[in-house]
C-alpha positions as CSV (number, residue, x, y, z in Angstrom):
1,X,3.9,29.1,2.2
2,X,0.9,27.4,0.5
3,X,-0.5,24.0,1.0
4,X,-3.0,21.8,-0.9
5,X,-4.8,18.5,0.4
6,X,-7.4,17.1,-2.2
7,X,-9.2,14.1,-1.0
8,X,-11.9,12.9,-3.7
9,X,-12.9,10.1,-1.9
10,X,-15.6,9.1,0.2
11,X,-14.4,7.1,3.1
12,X,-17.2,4.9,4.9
13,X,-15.4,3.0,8.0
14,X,-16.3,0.7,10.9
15,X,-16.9,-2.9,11.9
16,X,-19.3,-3.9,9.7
17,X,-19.4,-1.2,6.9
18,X,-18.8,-3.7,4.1
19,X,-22.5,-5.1,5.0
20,X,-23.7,-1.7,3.5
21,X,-21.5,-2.1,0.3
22,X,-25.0,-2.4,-1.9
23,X,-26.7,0.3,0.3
24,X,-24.0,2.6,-0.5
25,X,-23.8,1.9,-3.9
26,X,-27.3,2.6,-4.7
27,X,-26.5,6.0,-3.6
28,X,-23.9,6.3,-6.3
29,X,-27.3,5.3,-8.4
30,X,-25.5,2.7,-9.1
31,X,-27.4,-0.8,-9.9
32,X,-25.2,-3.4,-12.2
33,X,-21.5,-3.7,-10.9
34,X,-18.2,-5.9,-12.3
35,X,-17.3,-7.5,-8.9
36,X,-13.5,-7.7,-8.9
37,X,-11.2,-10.2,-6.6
38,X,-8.8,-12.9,-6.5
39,X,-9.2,-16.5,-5.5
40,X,-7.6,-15.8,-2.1
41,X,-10.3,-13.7,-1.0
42,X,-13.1,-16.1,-2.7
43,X,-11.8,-18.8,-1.1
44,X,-12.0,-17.1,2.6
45,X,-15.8,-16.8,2.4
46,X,-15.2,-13.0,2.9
47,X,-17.5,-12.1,0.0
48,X,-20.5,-13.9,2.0
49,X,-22.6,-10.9,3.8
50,X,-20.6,-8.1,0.9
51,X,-22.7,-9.9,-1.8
52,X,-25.7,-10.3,0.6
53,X,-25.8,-6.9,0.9
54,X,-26.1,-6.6,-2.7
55,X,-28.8,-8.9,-3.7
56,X,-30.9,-7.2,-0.7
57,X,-30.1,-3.6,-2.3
58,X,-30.9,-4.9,-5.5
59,X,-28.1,-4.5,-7.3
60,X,-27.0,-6.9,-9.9
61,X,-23.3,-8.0,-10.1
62,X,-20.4,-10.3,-11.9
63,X,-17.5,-11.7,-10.4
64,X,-14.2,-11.8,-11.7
65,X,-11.9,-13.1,-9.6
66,X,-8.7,-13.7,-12.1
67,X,-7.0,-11.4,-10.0
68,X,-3.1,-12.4,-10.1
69,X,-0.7,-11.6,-6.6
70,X,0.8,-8.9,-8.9
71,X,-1.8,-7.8,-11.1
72,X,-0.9,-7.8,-14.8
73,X,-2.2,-5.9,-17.9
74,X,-3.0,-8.8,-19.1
75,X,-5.6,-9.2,-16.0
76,X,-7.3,-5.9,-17.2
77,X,-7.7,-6.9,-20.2
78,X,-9.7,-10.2,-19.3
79,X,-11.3,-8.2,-16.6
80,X,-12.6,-5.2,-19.0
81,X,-13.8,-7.8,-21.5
82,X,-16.1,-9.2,-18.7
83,X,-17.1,-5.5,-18.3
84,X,-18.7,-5.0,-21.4
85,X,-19.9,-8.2,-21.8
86,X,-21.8,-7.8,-18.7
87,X,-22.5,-4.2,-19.1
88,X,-21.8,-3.4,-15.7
89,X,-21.8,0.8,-14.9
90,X,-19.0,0.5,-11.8
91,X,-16.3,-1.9,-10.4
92,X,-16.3,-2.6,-6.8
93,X,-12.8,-3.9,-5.9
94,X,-12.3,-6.3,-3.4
95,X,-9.0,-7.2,-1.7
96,X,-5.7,-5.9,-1.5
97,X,-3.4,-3.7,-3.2
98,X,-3.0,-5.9,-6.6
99,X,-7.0,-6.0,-6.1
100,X,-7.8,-2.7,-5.8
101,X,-4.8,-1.7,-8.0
102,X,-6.5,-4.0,-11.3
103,X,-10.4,-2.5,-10.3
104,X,-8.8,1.1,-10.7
105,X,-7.5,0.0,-14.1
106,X,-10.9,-2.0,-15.5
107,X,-12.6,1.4,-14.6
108,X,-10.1,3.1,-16.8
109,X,-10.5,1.2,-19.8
110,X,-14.3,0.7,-19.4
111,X,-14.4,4.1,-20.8
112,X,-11.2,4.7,-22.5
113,X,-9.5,3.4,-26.0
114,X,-6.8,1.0,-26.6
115,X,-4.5,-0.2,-23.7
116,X,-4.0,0.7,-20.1
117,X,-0.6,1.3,-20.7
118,X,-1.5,3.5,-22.9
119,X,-1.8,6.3,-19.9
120,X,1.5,5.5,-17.8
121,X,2.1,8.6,-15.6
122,X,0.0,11.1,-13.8
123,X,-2.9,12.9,-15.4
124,X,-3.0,10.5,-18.3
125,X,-6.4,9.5,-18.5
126,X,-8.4,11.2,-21.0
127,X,-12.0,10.4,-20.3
128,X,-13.4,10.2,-16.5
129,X,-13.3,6.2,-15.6
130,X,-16.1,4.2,-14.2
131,X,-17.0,4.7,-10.9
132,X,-14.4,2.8,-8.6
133,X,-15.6,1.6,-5.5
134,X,-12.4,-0.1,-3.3
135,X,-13.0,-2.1,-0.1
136,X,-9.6,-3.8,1.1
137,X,-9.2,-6.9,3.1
138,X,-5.7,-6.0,4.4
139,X,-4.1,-3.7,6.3
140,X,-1.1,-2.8,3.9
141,X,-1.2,-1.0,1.1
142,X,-4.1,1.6,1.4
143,X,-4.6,1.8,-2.5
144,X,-8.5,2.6,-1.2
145,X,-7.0,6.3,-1.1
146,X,-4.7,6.5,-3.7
147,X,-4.3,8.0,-7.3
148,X,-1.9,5.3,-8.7
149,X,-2.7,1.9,-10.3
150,X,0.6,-0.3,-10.5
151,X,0.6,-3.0,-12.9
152,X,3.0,-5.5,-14.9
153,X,3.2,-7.1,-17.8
154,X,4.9,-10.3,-17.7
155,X,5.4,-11.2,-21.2
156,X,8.4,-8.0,-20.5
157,X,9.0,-7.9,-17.1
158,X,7.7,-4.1,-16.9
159,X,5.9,-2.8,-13.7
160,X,4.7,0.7,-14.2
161,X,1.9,2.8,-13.1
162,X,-1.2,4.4,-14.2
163,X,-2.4,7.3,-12.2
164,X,-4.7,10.7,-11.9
165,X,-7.1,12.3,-9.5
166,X,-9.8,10.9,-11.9
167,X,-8.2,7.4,-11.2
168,X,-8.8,7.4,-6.9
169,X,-12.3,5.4,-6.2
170,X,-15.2,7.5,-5.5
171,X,-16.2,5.4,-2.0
172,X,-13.7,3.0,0.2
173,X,-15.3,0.9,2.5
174,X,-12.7,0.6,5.3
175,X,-14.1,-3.2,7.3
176,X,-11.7,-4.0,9.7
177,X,-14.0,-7.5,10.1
178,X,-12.9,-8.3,6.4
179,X,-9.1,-8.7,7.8
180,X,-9.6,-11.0,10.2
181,X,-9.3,-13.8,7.8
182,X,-5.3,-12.6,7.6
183,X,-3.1,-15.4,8.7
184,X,-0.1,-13.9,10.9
185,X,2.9,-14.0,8.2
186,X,0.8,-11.7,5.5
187,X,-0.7,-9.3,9.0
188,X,2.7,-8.5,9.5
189,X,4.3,-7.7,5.7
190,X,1.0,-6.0,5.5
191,X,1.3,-4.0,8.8
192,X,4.9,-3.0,7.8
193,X,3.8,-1.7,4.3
194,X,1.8,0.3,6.2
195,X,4.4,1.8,8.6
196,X,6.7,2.6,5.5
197,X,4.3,4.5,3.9
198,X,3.7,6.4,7.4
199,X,7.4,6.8,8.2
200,X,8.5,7.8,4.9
201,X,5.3,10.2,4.1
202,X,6.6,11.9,7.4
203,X,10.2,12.0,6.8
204,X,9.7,13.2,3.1
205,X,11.4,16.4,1.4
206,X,7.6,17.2,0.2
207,X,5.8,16.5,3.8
208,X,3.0,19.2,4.5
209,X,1.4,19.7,8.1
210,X,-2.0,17.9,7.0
211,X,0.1,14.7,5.9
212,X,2.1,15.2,8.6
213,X,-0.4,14.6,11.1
214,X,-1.9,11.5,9.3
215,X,1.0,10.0,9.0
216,X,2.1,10.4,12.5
217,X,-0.8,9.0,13.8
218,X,-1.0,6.1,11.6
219,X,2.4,4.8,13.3
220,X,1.1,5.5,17.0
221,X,-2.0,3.4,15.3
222,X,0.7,0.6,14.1
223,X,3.2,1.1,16.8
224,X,0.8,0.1,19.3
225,X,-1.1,-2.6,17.8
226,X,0.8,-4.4,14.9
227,X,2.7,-7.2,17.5
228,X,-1.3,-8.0,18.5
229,X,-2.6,-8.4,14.9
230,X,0.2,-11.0,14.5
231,X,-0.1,-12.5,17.6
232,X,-3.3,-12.7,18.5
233,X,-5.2,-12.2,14.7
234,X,-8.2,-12.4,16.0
235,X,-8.2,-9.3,18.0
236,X,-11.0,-6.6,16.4
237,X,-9.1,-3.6,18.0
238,X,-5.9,-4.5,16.8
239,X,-7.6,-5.0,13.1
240,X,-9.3,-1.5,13.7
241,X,-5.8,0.1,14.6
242,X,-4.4,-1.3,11.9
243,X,-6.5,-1.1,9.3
244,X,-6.9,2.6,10.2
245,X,-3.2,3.4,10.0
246,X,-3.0,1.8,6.3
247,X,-5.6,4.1,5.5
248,X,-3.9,6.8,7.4
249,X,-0.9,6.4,5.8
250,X,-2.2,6.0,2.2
251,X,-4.1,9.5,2.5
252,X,-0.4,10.7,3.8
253,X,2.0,9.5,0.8
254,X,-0.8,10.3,-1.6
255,X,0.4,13.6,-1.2
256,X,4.2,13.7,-0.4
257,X,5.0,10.4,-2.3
258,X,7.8,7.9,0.1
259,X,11.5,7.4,-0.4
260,X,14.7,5.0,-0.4
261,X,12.6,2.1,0.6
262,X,9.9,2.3,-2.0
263,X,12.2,3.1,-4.3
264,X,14.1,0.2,-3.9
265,X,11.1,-2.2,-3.4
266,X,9.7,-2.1,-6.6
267,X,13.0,-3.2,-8.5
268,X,13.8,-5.8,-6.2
269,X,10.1,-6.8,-5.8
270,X,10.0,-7.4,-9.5
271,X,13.6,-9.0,-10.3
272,X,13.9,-11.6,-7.2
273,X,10.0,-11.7,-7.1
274,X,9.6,-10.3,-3.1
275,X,6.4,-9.3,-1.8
276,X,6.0,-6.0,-1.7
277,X,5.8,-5.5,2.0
278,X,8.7,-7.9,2.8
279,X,11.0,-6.0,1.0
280,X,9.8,-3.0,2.2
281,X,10.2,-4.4,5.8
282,X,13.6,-5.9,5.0
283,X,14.7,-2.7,3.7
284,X,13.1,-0.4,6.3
285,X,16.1,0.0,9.2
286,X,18.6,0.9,6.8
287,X,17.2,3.0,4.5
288,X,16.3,4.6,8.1
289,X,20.4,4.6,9.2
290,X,21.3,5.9,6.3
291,X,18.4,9.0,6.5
292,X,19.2,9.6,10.5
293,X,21.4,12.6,9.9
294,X,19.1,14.1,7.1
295,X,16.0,14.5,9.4
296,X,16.7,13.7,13.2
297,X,14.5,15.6,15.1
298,X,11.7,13.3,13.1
299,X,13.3,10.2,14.1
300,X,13.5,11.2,17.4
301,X,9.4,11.8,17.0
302,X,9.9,8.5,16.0
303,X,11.7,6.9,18.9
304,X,8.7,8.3,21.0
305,X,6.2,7.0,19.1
306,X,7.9,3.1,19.9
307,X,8.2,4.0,23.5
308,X,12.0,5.0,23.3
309,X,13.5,6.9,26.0
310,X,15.9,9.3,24.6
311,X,16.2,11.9,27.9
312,X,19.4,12.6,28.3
313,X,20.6,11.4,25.0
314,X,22.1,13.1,22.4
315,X,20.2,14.1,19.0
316,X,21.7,11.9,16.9
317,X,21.9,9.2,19.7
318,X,17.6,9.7,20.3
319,X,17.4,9.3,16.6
320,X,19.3,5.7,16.7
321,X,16.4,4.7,19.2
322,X,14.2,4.8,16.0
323,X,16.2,2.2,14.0
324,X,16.5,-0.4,17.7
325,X,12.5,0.3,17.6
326,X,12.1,-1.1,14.2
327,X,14.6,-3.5,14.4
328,X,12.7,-5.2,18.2
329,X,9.5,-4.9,15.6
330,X,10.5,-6.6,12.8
331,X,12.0,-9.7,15.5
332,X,8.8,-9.8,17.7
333,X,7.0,-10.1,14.4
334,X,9.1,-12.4,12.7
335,X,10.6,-10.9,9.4
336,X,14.1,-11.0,10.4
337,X,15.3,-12.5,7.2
338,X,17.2,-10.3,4.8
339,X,17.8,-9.9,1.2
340,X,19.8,-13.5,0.8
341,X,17.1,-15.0,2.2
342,X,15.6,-13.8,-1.7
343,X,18.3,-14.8,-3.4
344,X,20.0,-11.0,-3.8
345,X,23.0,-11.1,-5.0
346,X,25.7,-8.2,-4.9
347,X,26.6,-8.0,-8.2
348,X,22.8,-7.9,-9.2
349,X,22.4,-4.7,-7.1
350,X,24.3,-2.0,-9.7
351,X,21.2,-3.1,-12.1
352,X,18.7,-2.4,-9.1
353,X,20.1,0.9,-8.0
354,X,19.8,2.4,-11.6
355,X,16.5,1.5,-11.8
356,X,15.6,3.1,-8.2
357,X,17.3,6.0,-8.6
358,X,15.1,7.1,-11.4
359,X,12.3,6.8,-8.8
360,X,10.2,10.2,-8.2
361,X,10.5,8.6,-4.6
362,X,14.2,9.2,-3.8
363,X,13.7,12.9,-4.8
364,X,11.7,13.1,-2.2
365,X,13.5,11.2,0.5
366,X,15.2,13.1,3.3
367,X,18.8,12.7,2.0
368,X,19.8,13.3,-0.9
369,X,20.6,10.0,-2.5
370,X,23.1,8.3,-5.7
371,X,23.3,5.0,-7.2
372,X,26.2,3.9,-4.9
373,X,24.2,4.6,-1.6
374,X,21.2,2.4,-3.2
375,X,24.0,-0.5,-3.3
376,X,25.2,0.0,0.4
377,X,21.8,0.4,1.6
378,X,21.0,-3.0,0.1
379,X,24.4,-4.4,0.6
380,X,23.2,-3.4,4.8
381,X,20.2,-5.0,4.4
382,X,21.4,-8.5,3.1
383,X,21.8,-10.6,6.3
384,X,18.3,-9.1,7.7
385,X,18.2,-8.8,12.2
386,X,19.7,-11.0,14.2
387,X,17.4,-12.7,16.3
């Protein structure tokens, strides 16, 4: 058997890397960027030494900082406007996921015709984007390494996604300083966005031993440090172990794409308007039940990796230990509320499960999965943990 890993990315990391983002740009021979954010991040002062660092490197830059929390087509367009009014020869993304999701998409179309919807799917992308420069400020979605752009348009209630090897940035600057800003509530949806796209790169149908090992170390990385980002969210180690795993993780599911959760999360996330790691943390130990038999020997891995004894226990019983693990996680961290909480509604679900089952990402979940299993997962998932 055969294997491919392709990683086009450069990937500059450490405390205080984003104080080089204008040194490292100029090696791109890069000199007059388009700045992208969202008012969040303006309004934390994070951009302080980043833009420092430019002046002093002498490259010149614009801000725009329309950024939406789920970035729109109708973002891009404002954003790619500013562009080529500015002239600017790269985008430097700075944020999150919807961030780092929109900078990927300005790039696009500051070199391409017509629309960004234009190029929906993989491979799309005619003519090579502007250089894409990502450097997030959570710990979640690791869009810094990936290939997709995932956009709406809310005029139609569409959320699709643009994507290509063309479309992954050229240089992430991975600052775990530029997190610590990250009040408790969004360190832990983050943090668990992170461990679904560990656990489900590892469990997928399409895992290969490269991604394998990424994404098992990014949970060790999460297991053992997300409760002290939430707690104590000042803690730089805890910020580097997390931080790590998201990027971990991303360079995992890059590759083998995720499964029942994902798939579920982007339906729900769009109709009942969830944050995208909430649902995914909501969601998480019963997409998990339901995939024990499929794969136990990984959820047993699992179990370990949470500090689970299973000695003595039987296979299926050592893979259960994985689902308590999760479950103790999401209470210490405090997203125990499920589905209701969101206003879910059981005979909304039939609607959601026909869209997630289309999902490239439950053909690649462990166990093979219908519309009517979509249902019950959710249908588990509605009252959240008990406390």
């Amino acid at each position: 058997m055969t294997y491919t890993y392709k990683l086009p990315t450069e990937l500059f990391f450490g405390s205080g890397a984003a104080l080089r983002t204008g040194e490292k740009i100029k090696e791109l021979g890069l000199d007059k960027i388009l700045l992208v954010t969202d008012k969040g991040v303006l309004d934390a002062g994070i951009l302080g030494g980043l833009e420092k660092s430019l002046k002093e490197s002498g490259v010149s830059y614009a801000v725009f900082s329309e950024v939406e929390p789920e970035p729109t087509i109708q973002g891009v367009e404002a954003g790619t406007k500013m562009l080529g009014e500015f002239g600017a020869r790269g985008v430097v993304g700075v944020g999150g996921g919807s961030v780092m999701d929109s900078a990927k998409a300005i790039a696009v179309m500051g070199t391409n015709s017509g629309k960004i919807f234009d190029y929906v799917g993989f491979g799309k992308v005619p003519v090579q984007p502007l250089p894409i420069i990502a450097v997030p400020t959570t710990a979640g979605t690791g869009s810094e390494a990936t290939f997709w752009s995932v956009l709406a348009d809310k005029t139609q209630g569409l959320k699709l996604s643009v994507g290509g090897w063309n479309v992954m940035p050229v240089l992430a600057i991975v600052d775990s300083q530029l997190t610590e800003t990250l009040p408790p509530g969004i360190t832990a949806a983050t943090g668990m966005d992170a461990l679904v796209h560990a656990m489900e790169s590892y469990t997928s149908t399409n895992c290969q031993p490269i991604a394998e090992g990424m994404a098992f170390h990014a949970m060790k990385l999460i297991a053992r440090s997300l409760r002290q980002a939430v707690r104590h969210w000042k803690d730089i180690n805890a910020r580097e172990d997390m931080i790590m795993g998201s990027l971990l993780a991303a360079l995992a599911f890059n590759i083998t794409r995720l499964g029942n959760a994902h798939a579920l999360a982007i339906p729900l996330g769009i109709k009942y308007h969830i944050p995208h790691g909430t649902v995914n943390a909501i969601l998480l130990p019963w997409v998990m039940e339901f995939n024990l038999s499929a794969a136990p020997e990984k959820y047993i891995e699992i179990a370990k990796i949470f500090g689970e004894d299973v000695q003595g226990l039987t296979q299926m019983e050592g893979a259960k230990k994985s689902v308590k693990a999760v479950k103790d996680l999401l209470r210490d961290i405090g997203i125990t509320e499920g589905l209701k909480k969101w206003k879910v509604d059981e005979a909304g679900l039939p609607e959601i499960a026909a869209k997630a089952v289309k999902s490239d990402n439950v053909k690649s979940n462990p166990r093979k999965t219908n519309e009517a299993d979509l249902i019950q997962i959710c249908i588990n998932a509605m009252d959240g943990v008990k406390e």
